[in-house]
N, C-alpha and C positions, 0 to 999 in steps of 0.2 A: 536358659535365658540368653538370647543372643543380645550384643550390642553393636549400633553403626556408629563408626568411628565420624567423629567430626569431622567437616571438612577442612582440609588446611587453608590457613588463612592468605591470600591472593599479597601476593609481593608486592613491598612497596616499591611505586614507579620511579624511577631514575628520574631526575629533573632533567627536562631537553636541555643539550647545551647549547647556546648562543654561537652560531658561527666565528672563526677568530675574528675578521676583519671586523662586523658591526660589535664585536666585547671591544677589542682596540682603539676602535673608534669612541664606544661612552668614556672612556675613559678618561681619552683627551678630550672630546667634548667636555666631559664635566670637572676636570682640574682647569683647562680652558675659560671657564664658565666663573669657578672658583676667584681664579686671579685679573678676570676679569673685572666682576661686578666689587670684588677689593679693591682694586684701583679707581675705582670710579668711587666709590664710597670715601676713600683716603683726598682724591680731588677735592668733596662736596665740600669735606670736615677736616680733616687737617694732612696735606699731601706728601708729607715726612712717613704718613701709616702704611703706605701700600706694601700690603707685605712682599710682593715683590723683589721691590726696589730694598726695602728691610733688610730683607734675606743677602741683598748684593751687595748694601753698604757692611754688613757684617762681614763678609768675606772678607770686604779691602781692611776694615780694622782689626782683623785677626789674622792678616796673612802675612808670615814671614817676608822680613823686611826683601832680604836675597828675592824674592818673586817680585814685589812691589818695584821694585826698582828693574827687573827685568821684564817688568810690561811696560812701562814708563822709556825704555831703552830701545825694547823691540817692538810695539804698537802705537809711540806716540800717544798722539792725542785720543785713539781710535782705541782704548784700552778697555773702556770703560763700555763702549757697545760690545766691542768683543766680549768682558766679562760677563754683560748682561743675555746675550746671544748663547754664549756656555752653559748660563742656568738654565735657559727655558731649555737649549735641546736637554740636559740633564733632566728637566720636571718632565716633560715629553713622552721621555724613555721611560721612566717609573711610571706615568699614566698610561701608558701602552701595556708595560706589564702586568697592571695593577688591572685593568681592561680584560686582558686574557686572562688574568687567575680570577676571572670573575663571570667565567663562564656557565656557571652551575647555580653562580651562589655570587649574593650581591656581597656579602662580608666581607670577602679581602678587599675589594675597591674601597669599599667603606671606610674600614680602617687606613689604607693609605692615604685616604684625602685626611680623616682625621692626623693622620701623623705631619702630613704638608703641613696644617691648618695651626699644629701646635708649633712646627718649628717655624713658622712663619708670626704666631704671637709671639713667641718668644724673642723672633729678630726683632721686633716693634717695640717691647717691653724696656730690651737692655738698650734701645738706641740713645745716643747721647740727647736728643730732646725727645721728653717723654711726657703723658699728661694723659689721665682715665679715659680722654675721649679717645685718643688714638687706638683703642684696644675696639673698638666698633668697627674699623677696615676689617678687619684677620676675622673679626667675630662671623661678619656678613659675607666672608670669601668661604668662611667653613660650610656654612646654613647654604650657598649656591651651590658650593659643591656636590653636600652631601644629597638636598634636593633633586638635583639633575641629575645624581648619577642614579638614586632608585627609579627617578622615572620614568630614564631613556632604559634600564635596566628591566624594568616592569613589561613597558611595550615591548622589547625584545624575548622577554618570556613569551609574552600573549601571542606575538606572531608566529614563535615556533615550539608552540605546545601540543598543536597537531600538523598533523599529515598535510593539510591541506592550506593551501597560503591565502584562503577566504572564509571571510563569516560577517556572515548577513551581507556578502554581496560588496564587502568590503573590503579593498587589500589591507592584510595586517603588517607584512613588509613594507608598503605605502606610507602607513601608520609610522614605522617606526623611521621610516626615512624623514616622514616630516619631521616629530619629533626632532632628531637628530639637528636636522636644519635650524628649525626654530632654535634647539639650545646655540646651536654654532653661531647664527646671525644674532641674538642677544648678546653671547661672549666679545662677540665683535662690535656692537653697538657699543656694550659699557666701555670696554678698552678705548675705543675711541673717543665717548666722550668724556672721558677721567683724561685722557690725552689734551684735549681742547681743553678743560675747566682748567689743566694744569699747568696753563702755558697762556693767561689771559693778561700778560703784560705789554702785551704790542701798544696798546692804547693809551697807557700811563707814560713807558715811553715816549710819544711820538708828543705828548705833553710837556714831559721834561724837554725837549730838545729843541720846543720852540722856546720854552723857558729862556732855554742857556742862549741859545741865538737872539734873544732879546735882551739878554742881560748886560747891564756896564761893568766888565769884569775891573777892580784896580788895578789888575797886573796882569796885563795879555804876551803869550811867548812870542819872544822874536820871530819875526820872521827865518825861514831856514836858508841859509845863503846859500848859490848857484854852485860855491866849491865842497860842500859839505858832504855828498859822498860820490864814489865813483861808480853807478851802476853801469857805463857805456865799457868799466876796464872790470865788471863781475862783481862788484860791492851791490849790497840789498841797496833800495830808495834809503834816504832819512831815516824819514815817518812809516812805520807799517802802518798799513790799512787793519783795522779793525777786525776784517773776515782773516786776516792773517798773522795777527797778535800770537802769539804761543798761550796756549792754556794747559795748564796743570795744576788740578785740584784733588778732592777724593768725590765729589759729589755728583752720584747716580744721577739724580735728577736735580737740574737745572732750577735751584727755587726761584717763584712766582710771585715773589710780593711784589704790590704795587708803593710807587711810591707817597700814594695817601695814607697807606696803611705803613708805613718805616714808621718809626722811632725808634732811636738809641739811649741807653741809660749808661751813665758814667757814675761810678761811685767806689767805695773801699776806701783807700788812703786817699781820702780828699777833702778837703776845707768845707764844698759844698756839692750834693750832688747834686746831678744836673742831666735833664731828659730833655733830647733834641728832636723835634720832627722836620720832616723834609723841607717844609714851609719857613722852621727857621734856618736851615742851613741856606735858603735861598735869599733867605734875609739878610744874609751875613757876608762883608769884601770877598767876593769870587776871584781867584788866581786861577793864573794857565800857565801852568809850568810843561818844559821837555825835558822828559823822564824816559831813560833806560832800566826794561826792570830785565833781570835775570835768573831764573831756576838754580837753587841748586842740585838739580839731578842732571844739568847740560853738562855732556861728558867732552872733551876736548875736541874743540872741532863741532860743537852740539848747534843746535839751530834753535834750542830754548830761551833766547833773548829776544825784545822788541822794544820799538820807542815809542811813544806818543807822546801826544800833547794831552797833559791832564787837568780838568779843570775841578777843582774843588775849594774847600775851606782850609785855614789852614790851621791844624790840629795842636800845636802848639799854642793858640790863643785860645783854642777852647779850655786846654787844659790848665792852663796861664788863669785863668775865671774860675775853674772848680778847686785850683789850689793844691796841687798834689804834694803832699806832706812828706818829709826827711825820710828816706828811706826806703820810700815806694821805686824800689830799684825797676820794677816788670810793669809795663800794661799791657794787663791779659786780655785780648778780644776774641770775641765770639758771633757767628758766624750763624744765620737763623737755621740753617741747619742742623747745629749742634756742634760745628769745628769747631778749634781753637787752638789759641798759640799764645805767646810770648815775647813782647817786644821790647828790648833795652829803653827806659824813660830816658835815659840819659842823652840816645840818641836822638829823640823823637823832640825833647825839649831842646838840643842842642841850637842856638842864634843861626839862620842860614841855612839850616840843613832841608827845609822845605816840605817837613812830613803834612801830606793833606789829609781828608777825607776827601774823596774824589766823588764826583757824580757826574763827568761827562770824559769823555777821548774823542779825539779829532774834531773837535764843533758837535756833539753827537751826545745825547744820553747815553752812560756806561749799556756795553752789551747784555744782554743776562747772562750768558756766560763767562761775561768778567767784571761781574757784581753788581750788577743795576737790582737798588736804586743808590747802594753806596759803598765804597768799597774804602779802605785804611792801603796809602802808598808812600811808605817809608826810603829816600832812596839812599843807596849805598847796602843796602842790606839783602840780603838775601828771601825771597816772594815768602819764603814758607814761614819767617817770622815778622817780616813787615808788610803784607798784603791780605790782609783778610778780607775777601770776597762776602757780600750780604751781610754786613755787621751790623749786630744789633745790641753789642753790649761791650761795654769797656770798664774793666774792672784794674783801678793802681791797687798793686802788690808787690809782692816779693818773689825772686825766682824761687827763693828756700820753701816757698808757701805752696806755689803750683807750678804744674810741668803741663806745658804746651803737647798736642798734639805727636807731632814729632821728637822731641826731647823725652819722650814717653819712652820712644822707641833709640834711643840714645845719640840721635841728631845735635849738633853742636847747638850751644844757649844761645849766645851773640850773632854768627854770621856774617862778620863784614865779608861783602864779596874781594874776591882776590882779581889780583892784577892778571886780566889772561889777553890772550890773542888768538886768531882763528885765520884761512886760508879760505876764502872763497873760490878766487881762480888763480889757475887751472884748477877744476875738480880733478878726484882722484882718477888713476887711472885713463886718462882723460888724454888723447889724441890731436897735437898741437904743429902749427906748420914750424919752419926752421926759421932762424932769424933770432929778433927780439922777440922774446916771452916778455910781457905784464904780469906779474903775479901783483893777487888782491884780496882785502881779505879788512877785517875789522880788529877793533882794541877796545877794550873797558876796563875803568877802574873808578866806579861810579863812588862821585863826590871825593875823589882826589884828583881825578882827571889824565888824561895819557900825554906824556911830553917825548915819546919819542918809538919808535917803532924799527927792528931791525928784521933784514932777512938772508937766509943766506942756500945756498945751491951744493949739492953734493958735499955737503960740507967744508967750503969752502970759508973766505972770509967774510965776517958780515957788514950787510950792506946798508945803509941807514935807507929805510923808505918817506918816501912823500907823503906828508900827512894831509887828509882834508883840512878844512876850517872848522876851528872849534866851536859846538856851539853853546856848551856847557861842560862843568866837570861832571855832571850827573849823566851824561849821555857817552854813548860808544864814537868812537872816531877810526873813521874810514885810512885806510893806507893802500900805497900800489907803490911798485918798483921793474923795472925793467931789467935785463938780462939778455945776452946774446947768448943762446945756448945751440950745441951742434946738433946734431940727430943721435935719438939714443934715449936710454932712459934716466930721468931729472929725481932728485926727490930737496923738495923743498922746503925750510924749515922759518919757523920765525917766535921775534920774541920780545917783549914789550918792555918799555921803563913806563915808569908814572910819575907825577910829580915832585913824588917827595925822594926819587932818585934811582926806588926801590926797581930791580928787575925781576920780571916773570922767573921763577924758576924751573930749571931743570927738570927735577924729581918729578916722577907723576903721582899723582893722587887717585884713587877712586872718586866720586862726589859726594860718596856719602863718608865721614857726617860733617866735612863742613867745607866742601866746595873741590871739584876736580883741581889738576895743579898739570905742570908740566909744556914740553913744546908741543905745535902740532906739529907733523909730519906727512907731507903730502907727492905721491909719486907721480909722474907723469912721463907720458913718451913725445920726446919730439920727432919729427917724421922730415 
């Protein structure tokens, strides 16, 4: 009895692999796609979610201080694109990879967007302002991603699962090139308009500004006298202009409230609480104070100060009205982002000291980048505990009860600024004819005020400089000095008194945690 042996069973087929460049491409198409149509979702409904920006604000609140202050040091103002420029080429690189290991098999791309998708909820979740709806950005970036990437993934099968690059007379390359396109020009629609939805405050601005330009302020800032500083001998103007105010905050995106939608709530230690909207702040004696504010992360010699003219209410009679009760040593404010700090009440109530709520600079609705529609300006103190940008909540308490922002991270409590001085000209290094030198340069010691300014040359003896015309103690005061120096190299040094007698010292400081210290030191060549 013979028997025919079955035939053996036909191998299974290799799945075509997707050529590397169109796998690389879905990949970023479809993370592309992902944090795309998040961000535009985050715009509609609340624009704190995008997981994006989530994922960036988490970096800065988790990043050791030592970097924080070396981006701060080394990038300026420009910190914060840069950090956000670092993620994407980083999401980039993992969707390129994630693209090629998903040449066979949609799985691995899959899970990498899922793993984007969960560390992007999670930056959203722990953000300091949180609320069920914000979890629908992350939710609708995962559902985009995962969508685009099976279906530019799909067409890439179909086109190269035969031999041949047609069926039915129709390019399947073609196919997926559209494909492609379409997801790409979506990802770039939504980005775009999560971009516009998220930035819709030119209008409400341009509101407020005719506001303040019609309004009868009680107390309009002096005029700024013709001796007040010396720009023709290297000193800044006065008044910085607005596009050139120093900004330093932590916040990725610039928030968008208008100011119909402000209100502030003031409560905790207080007699009465008390909910302010914009309409009443407008309602209430407008003051125009010149104010010098300054960072403390400007390192000697730093260019993080500016002055304007601010116009607001003044925060001391608001708080004067709710009553702040024995004790209430802190008012904690909060920032519609989620920041927050800690500000000495003692100071803030102090007779004279001028703390506002601001809502304009220069004749002009606050910028949005320096808190439009209202920003808390404490002066004499240091920005990171008396300037809270976007405030929408004031709570009297006690330092013992809560730690600001920075105090988190071991920043001094109080922060009166210190007495310093700085060198404009000659800049360093700086190539000068022979003769008399002008050196120039500014002094602060806001709300004590500067009574005297020295300088001196090679170490020599010091020299009293010329001061401008004062035009408050709250504001920096311009100095300049001459010198007949030979040909050679100069190094030039200087050093302030203030009011109360006190001289700049010596010793240097770092800025952190409660203000740089020391002389500057400036070299130059005369020729």
């Amino acid at each position: 009895m013979s028997t025919t042996a079955a035939p053996p069973e036909p191998p299974t087929p290799t799945p075509t692999a997707i050529p590397r460049g169109f796998a690389a491409l879905i990949g970023l198409l479809a993370v592309g796609a992902a944090l795309a149509f998040g961000h535009l979702v985050a715009a509609l409904i609340s624009p704190a979610s995008s997981p994006y920006l989530a994922v960036g604000d988490t970096v800065i609140r988790f990043s050791p201080e030592p970097l924080t202050e070396f981006a701060k040091v080394t990038f300026g103002t420009n910190d914060k694109p840069i950090l956000l420029s670092g993620i994407a080429v980083v999401i980039a690189i993992v969707a390129l990879l994630a693209g090629l290991a998903s040449r066979r098999s949609p799985r691995p791309g899959l899970v990498v967007i899922v793993v984007l998708g969960v560390l992007g909820f999670a930056a959203v979740a722990i953000a300091p302002v949180f609320s069920p709806l914000d979890l629908v950005a992350p939710l609708v970036s995962v559902a985009a991603g995962v969508l685009s990437f099976r279906w530019l993934h799909s067409l890439a099968r179909r086109a190269y699962a035969t031999g041949t690059d047609t069926a039915g007379g129709v390019s399947r390359r073609n196919v997926l090139i559209g494909g492609s396109v379409a997801v790409g020009v979506g990802a770039l629609a939504a980005g775009g308009g999560g971009l516009l939805l998220g930035n819709g405050v030119g209008g409400s601005r341009e509101t407020v500004t005719k506001q303040l330009q019609a309004a009868r302020l009680v107390e309009r800032a002096p005029a700024i006298p013709a001796g007040a500083a010396f720009p023709e001998a290297g000193t800044p103007t006065f008044l910085t202009a607005n596009p050139d105010f120093y900004r330093i905050d932590v916040a990725l995106r610039i928030p968008s409230q208008t100011a119909s939608a402000w209100s502030m709530k003031i409560h905790g230690m207080v007699d009465k609480e008390i909910t302010l909207t914009f309409d009443d702040l407008l309602a209430r004696p407008l003051v125009e104070r010149t104010i010098t504010m300054t960072c403390v992360s400007n390192p000697i010699g730093g260019n993080l100060i500016s002055t304007t003219n601010f116009i607001g209410v003044e925060l001391r009679d608001i708080l004067m009205e709710a009553g702040v009760q024995p004790g209430a040593d802190q008012l904690f404010s909060t920032s519609v982002d989620g920041w927050y700090t800690g500000t000495p009440t003692d100071v803030v109530m102090e007779p004279g000291r001028g703390a506002l709520l601001a809502i304009g600079m220069n004749g002009e609705a606050l910028p949005p980048e320096h808190g439009f529609p209202v920003r808390m300006v404490v002066p004499g103190l240091y920005g990171y505990v008396s300037a809270t940008k976007w405030v929408v909540d004031l709570e009297a308490t006690t330092f013992a009860a809560k730690q600001g922002y920075w105090r988190e991270r071991s920043w001094a409590v109080k922060a009166p600024i210190k007495t310093m001085s700085r060198i404009d000209s000659p800049q360093g290094f700086a190539q000068v004819p022979a003769g008399k030198v002008t050196v120039s340069g500014i002094a602060w010691a806001q709300h004590t005020g500067i009574e005297k300014v020295e300088v001196r040359v090679d170490g020599g003896a010091w020299q009293v400089a010329d001061l401008s015309t004062e035009v408050n103690i709250n504001t920096w005061r311009m100095w300049r000095s001459d010198f007949q120096l030979g040909a050679g190299s100069h190094t030039v040094q200087v050093r302030a008194t203030d009011k109360t007698g006190y001289t700049q010292t010596e010793t240097r400081a770092d800025p952190i945690p409660d203000g740089a210290s020391g002389w500057q030191a400036t070299i130059f060549t005369v020729n």
